[in-house]
C-alpha positions in Angstrom: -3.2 11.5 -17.8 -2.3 13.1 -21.0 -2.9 11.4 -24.4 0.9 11.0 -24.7 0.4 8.6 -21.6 2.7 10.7 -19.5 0.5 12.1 -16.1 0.3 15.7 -16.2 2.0 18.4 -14.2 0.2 19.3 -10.6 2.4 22.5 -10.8 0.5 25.4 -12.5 3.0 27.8 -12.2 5.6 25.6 -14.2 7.2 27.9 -16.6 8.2 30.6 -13.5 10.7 27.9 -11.8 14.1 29.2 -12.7 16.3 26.9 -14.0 13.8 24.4 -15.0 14.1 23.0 -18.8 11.3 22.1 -21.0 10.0 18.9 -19.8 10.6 19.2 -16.0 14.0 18.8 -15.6 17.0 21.1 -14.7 20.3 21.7 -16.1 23.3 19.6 -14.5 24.7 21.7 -11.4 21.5 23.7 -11.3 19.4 23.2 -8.0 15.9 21.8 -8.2 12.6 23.1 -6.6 11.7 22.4 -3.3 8.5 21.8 -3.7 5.1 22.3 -6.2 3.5 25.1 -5.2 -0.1 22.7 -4.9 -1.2 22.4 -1.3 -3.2 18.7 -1.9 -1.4 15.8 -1.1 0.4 13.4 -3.5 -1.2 10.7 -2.9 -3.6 9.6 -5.4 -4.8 6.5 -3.6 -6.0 7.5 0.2 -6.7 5.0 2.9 -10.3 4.6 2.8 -11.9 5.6 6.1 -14.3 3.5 8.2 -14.5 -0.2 8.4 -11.4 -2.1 8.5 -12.7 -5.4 9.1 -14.4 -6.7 6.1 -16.6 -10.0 6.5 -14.5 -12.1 4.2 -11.6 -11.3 6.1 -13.1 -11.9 9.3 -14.5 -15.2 7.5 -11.2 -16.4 6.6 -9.5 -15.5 10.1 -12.0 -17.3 12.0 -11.7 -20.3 9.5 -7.6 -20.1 10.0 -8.0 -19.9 13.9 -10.3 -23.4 13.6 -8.3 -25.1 11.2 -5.0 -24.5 13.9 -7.6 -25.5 16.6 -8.2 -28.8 15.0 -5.0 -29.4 13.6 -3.7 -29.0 17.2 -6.4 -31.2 18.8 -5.5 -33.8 16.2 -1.8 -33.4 16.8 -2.0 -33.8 20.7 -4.4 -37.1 20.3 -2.0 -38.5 17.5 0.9 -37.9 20.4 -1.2 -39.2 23.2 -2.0 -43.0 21.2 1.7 -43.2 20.3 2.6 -43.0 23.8 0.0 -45.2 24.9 -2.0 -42.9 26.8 -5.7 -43.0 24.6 
């Protein structure tokens, strides 16, 4: 970023754009670029390859699986010694 806080231009070739104003903009009725003419992808923030699984997620998957366990186990007793059956 710049120090005027606003990120700086990817295009290097800026000022050749016909019909671009100062600033990045165009005049109204004017037809804007296409595209920059950089080749690397927007995105400043990837995906991260390799492991998806972390162990704290695991951890708290396997900890929501046994509290639905248990809370099921519990429900089905809880239904059985209302109906007289435990």
């Amino acid at each position: 970023m710049t120090t005027a806080g606003r990120p700086t231009n990817p295009d290097p070739e800026d000022a050749k754009i016909p019909g671009l104003e100062p600033g990045g903009g165009v005049a109204p009725g004017d037809t804007p670029p296409i595209a920059a003419t950089t080749s690397q992808s927007a995105n400043r923030d990837p995906i991260p390859k390799g492991n998806r699984f972390t162990a704290s997620g695991v951890t708290g998957i396997v900890i929501a699986v046994v509290g639905a366990i248990a809370f099921l186990v519990i429900a089905v007793f809880l239904v059985m010694y209302l109906v007289g059956k435990y």
